[in-house]
C-alpha positions as CSV (number, residue, x, y, z in Angstrom):
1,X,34.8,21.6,3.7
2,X,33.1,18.6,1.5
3,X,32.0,15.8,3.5
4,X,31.5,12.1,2.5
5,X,28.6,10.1,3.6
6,X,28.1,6.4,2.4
7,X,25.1,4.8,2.7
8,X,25.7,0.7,1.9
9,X,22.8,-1.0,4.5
10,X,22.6,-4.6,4.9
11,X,19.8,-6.8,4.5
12,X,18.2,-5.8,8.2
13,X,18.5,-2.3,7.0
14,X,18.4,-2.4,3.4
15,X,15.5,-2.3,1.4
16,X,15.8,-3.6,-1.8
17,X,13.8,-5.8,-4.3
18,X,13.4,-7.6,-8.3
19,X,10.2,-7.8,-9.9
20,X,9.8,-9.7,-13.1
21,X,7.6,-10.7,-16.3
22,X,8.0,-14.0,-16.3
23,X,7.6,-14.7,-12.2
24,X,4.7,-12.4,-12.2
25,X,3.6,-13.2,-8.5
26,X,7.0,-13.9,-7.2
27,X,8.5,-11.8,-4.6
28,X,12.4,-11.8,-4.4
29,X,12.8,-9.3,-1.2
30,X,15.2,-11.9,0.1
31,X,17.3,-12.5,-2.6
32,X,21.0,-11.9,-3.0
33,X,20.9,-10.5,-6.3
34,X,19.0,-7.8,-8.2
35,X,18.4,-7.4,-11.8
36,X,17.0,-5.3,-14.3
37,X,16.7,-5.0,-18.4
38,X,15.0,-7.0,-21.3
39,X,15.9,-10.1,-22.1
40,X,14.1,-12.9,-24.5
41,X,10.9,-11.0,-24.2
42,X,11.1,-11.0,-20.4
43,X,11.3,-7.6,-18.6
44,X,12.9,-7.2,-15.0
45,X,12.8,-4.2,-12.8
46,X,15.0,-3.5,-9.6
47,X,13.6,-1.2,-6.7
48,X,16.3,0.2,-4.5
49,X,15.2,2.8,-1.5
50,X,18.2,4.1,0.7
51,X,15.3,5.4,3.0
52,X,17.2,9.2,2.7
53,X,13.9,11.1,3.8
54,X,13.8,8.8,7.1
55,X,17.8,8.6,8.0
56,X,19.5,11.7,5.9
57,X,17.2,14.8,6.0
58,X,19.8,17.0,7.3
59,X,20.6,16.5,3.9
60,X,18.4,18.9,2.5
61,X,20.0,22.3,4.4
62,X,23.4,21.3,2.5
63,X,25.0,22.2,-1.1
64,X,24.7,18.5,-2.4
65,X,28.3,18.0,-4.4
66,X,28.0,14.7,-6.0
67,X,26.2,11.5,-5.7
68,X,26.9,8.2,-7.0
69,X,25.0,5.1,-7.4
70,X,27.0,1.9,-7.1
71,X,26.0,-1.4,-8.1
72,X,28.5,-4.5,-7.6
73,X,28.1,-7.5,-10.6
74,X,26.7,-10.6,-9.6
75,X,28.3,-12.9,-12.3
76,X,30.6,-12.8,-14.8
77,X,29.6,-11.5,-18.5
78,X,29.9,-8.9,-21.4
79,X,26.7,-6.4,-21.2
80,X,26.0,-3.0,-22.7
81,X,23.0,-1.7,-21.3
82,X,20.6,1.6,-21.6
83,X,19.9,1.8,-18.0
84,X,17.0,4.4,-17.0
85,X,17.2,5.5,-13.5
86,X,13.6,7.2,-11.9
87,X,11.7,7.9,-8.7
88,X,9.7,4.8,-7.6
89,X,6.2,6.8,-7.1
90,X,4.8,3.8,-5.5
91,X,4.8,3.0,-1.5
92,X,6.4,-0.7,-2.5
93,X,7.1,-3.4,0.8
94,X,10.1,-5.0,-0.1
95,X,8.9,-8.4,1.2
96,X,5.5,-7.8,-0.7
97,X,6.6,-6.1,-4.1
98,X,6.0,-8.7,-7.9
99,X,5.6,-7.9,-11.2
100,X,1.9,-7.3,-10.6
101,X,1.6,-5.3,-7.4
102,X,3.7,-2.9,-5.6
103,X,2.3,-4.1,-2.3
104,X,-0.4,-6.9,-1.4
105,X,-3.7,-5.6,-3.2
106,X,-2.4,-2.8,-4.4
107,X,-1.7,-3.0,-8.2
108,X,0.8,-0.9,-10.1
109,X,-0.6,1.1,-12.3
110,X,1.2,-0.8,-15.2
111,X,2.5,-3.8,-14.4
112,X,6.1,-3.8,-13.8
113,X,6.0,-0.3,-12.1
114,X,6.5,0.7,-16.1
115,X,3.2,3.2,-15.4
116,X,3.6,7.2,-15.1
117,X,1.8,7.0,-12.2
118,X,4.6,4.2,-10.6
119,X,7.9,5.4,-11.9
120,X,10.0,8.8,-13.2
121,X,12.6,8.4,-14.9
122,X,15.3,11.4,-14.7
123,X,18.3,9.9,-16.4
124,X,19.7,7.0,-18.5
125,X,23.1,6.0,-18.2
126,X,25.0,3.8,-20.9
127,X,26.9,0.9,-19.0
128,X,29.4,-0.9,-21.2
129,X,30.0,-4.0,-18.9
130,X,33.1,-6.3,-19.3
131,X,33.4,-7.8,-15.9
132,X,33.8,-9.8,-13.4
133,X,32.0,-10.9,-10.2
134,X,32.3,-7.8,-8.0
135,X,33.0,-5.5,-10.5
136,X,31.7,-1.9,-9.9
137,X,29.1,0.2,-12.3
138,X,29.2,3.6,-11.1
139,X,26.2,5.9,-11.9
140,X,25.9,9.4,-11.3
141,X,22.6,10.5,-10.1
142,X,21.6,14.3,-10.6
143,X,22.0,16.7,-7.5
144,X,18.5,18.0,-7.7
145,X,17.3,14.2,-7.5
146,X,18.9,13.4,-4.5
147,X,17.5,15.9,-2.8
148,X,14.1,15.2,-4.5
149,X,14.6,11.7,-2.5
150,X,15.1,13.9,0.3
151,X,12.1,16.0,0.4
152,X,9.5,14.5,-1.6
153,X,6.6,12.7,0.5
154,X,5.7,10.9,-3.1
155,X,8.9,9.3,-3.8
156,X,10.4,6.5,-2.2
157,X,13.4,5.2,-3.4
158,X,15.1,4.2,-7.2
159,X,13.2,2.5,-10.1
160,X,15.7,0.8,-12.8
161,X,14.5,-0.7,-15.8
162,X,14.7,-1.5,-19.4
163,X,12.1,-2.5,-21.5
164,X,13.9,-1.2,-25.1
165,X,17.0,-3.6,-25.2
166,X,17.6,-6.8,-24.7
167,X,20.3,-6.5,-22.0
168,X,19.6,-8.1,-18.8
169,X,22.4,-6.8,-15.8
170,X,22.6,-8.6,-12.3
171,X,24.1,-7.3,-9.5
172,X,24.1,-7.6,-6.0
173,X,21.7,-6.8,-3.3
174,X,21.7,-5.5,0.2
175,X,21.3,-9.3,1.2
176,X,24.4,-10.6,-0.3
177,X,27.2,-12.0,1.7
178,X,29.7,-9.9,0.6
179,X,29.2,-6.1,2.7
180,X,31.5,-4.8,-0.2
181,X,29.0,-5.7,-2.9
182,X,26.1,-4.4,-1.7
183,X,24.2,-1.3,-3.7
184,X,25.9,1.8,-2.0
185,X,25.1,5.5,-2.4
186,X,28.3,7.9,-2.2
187,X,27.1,11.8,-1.5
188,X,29.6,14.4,-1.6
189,X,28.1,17.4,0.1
190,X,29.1,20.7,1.7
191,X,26.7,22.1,4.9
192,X,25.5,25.5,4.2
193,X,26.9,27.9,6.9
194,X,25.2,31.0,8.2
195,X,26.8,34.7,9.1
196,X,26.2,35.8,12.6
197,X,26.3,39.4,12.9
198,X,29.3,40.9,16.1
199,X,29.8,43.8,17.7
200,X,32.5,44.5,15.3
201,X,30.3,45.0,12.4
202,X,31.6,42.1,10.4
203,X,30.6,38.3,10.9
204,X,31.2,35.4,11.9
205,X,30.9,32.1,9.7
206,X,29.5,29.4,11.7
């Protein structure tokens, strides 16, 4: 039987962050919105880390169904964005993390966590955006890379950026007001089960 977890932390819990070209030394851990893309030379990243290798391991002994990444709009507008998704390689403090350095004294390896070394990207998703405050953007993320998440010492948490359009998209973050509006990860998964031999000779699904 499919089971549904939800993972939508608040700010206490949540750990979520901008960086940006143009506020190179400024931290925005706090903030209540994220954003990400390119706009008028000016390149923004957001770093999102639902912390699935501390809180959701048991994750990795199940048949991972679906997973999808919500992100709630901050302000009203018409967008249409290329929106790469990766694996922030980078041990980033949310209350630490600019443009220049992914912790205090610790650079990126290109500024902007745009270096192979910070980020890997595994999928770009096209958002047409005509919305309102609040509206949803669903994005699927890849089985393989939730469980990557999961497992992988190296990676901690998502990477979105854009530095080929000139689309800028805010949305909320895990310190906004609103609970419904905060980035939320929906996994549809299935535990595996194991056959226990009985005196019978058959099994017995457990």
């Amino acid at each position: 039987m499919a089971i549904t977890v939800t993972i939508q932390p608040d700010g206490t819990v949540g750990k979520d962050t901008f960086i940006h070209s143009s506020a190179a030394t400024t931290n925005y851990g706090t903030g209540a919105y994220l954003t990400f893309g390119a706009e008028a030379g000016d390149i923004a990243s957001a770093l999102i880390d639902f912390k699935l290798r501390d809180n959701y391991s048991y994750l990795k002994k199940s048949l991972i169904l679906s997973a999808i990444l919500s992100l709630y709009t901050w302000s009203a507008d018409a967008r249409h964005a290329n929106v790469p998704i990766g694996h922030c390689l980078r041990n980033w403090v949310e209350n630490e993390a600019n443009w220049n350095v992914y912790s205090t004294g610790n650079n990126w390896q290109t500024a902007g966590g745009l270096g192979a070394a910070d980020r890997e990207v595994f999928i770009s998703n096209i958002c047409a955006i005509q919305y309102v405050a609040g509206q949803e953007i669903q994005m699927p993320i890849p089985h393989k890379e939730i469980i990557r998440q999961i497992v992988d010492p190296a990676v901690y948490g998502f990477i979105l950026t854009n530095n080929f359009t000139t689309t800028t998209v805010l949305v909320c973050s895990s310190d906004n007001t609103t609970a419904a509006y905060r980035p939320k990860l929906t996994i549809v998964y299935e535990p595996y089960h194991k056959i226990f031999p009985i005196s019978a000779g058959l099994g017995q699904v457990r």
